[in-house]
Each structure stands twice: as C-alpha cells, then as structure tokens.
PLY file of the C-alpha trace (Angstrom):
ply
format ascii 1.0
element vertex 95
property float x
property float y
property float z
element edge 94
property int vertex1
property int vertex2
end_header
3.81 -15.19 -36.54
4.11 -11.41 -35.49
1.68 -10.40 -38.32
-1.21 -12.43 -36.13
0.10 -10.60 -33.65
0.48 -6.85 -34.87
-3.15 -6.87 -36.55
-5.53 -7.36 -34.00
-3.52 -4.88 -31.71
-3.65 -2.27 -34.60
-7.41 -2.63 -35.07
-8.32 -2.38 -31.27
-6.23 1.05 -31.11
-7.99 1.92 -33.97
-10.92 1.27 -32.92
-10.03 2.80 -29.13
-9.11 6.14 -30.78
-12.40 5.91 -33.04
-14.13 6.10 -29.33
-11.79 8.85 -27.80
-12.72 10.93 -31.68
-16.49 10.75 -30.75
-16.43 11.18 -27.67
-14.39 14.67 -28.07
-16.74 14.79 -30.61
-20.13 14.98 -27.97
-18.48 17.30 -25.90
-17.83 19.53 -29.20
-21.83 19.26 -29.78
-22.67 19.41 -26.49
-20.89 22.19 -25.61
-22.30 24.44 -29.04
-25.74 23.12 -28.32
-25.60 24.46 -24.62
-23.81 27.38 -25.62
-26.59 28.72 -27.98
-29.02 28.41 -25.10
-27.33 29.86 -21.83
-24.07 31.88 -23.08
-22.48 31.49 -20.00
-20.70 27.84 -20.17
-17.02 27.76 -20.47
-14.99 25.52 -23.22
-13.13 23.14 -20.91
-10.13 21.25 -22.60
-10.39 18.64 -19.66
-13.71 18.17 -19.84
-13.49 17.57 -23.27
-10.69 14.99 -22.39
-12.82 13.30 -20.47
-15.04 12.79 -22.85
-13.08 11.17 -24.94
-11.79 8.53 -22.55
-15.40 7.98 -21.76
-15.81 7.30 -25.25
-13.04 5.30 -25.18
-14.07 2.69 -22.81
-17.52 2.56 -24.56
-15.69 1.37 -28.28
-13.13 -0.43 -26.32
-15.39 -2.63 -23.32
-17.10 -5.65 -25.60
-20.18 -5.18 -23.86
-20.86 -1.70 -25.56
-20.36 -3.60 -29.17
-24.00 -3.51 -29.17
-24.75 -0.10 -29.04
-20.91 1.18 -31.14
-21.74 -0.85 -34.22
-25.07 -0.31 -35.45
-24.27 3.52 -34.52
-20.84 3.40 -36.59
-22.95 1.46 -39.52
-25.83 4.38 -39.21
-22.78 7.01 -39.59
-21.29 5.17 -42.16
-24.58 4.90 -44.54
-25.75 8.89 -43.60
-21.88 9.79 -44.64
-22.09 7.50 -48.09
-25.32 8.59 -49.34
-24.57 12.71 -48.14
-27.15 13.35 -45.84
-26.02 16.78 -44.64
-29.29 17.24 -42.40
-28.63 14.16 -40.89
-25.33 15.24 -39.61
-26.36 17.34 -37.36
-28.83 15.68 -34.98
-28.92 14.11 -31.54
-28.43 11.27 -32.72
-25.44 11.78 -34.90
-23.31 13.74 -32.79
-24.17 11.62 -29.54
-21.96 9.24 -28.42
0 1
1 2
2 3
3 4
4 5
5 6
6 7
7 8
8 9
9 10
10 11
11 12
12 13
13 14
14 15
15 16
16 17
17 18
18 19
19 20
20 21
21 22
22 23
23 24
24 25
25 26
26 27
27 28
28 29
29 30
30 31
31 32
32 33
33 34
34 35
35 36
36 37
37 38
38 39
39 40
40 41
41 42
42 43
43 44
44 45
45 46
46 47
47 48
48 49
49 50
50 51
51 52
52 53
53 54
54 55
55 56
56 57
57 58
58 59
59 60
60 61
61 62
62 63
63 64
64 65
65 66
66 67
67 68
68 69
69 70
70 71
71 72
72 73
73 74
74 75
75 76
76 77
77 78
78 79
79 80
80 81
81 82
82 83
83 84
84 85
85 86
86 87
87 88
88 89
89 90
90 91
91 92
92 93
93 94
C-alpha cells in the first residue's frame, strides 16, 4: 500500500527538480549569451534561483505538460543520437 504511495510522489519531485535544473539552466545561457554582447551584466545567484523555481512551476503545473514533454522528448533524441550543434541553440537551452 505505501509503494502506490511513495512512487508517484518520487516521480513528481523528480520531475519538479528536472524543472528547477533547466530553468538554472536558461539563466546559465542567458546570462553567457548576454554577457558576450554587453560585458557589463552581473552573475546573480538569486536571479538564477529564480529561475529555477520558475522552471519549476512550468514541469510541475499540468497545464505546461504540453509544452515540457515534447521539449524533454526533443532533448532526449538530440542527446541519443550526439548532436553537439544542436546543444547549443535557442531552442535547447530555453526553458
């Protein structure tokens, strides 16, 4: 009876964490992107905290399945086949 119980709470933290990941993730891309161009922004930790609760909500509200899904499926083929170009796009590294 617990096992019904422990699984589906294990694979929604998962999956929250997943969200918190990329969205840390954006703000790393974001940040290098902007960086290149203007040399004056400043690496915030908080921001980059923020980011990842953002991210958060979008893997963890059902709503956003939608657009988390296909995008985790797209990373998940690019990362199987070794498409190193791919990687580093908009696309990609967006949340």
């Amino acid at each position: 009876m617990r096992l019904k119980k422990i699984i589906p709470l294990t694979l929604y933290a998962s999956w929250s964490i997943l969200g918190f990941k990329r969205g840390m993730d954006t703000y790393d891309f974001k940040y290098n992107k902007n960086h290149e161009k203007f040399n004056k922004k400043i690496y915030l930790y908080s921001d980059k905290m923020i980011y990842g609760v953002v991210g958060m909500f979008f893997y963890i509200l059902p709503w956003f399945c939608l657009i988390t899904i296909p995008k985790e499926i797209y990373r998940l083929e690019v990362n199987l086949r070794g498409i190193e170009d791919e990687k580093q796009t908009d696309y990609y590294k967006g949340l």
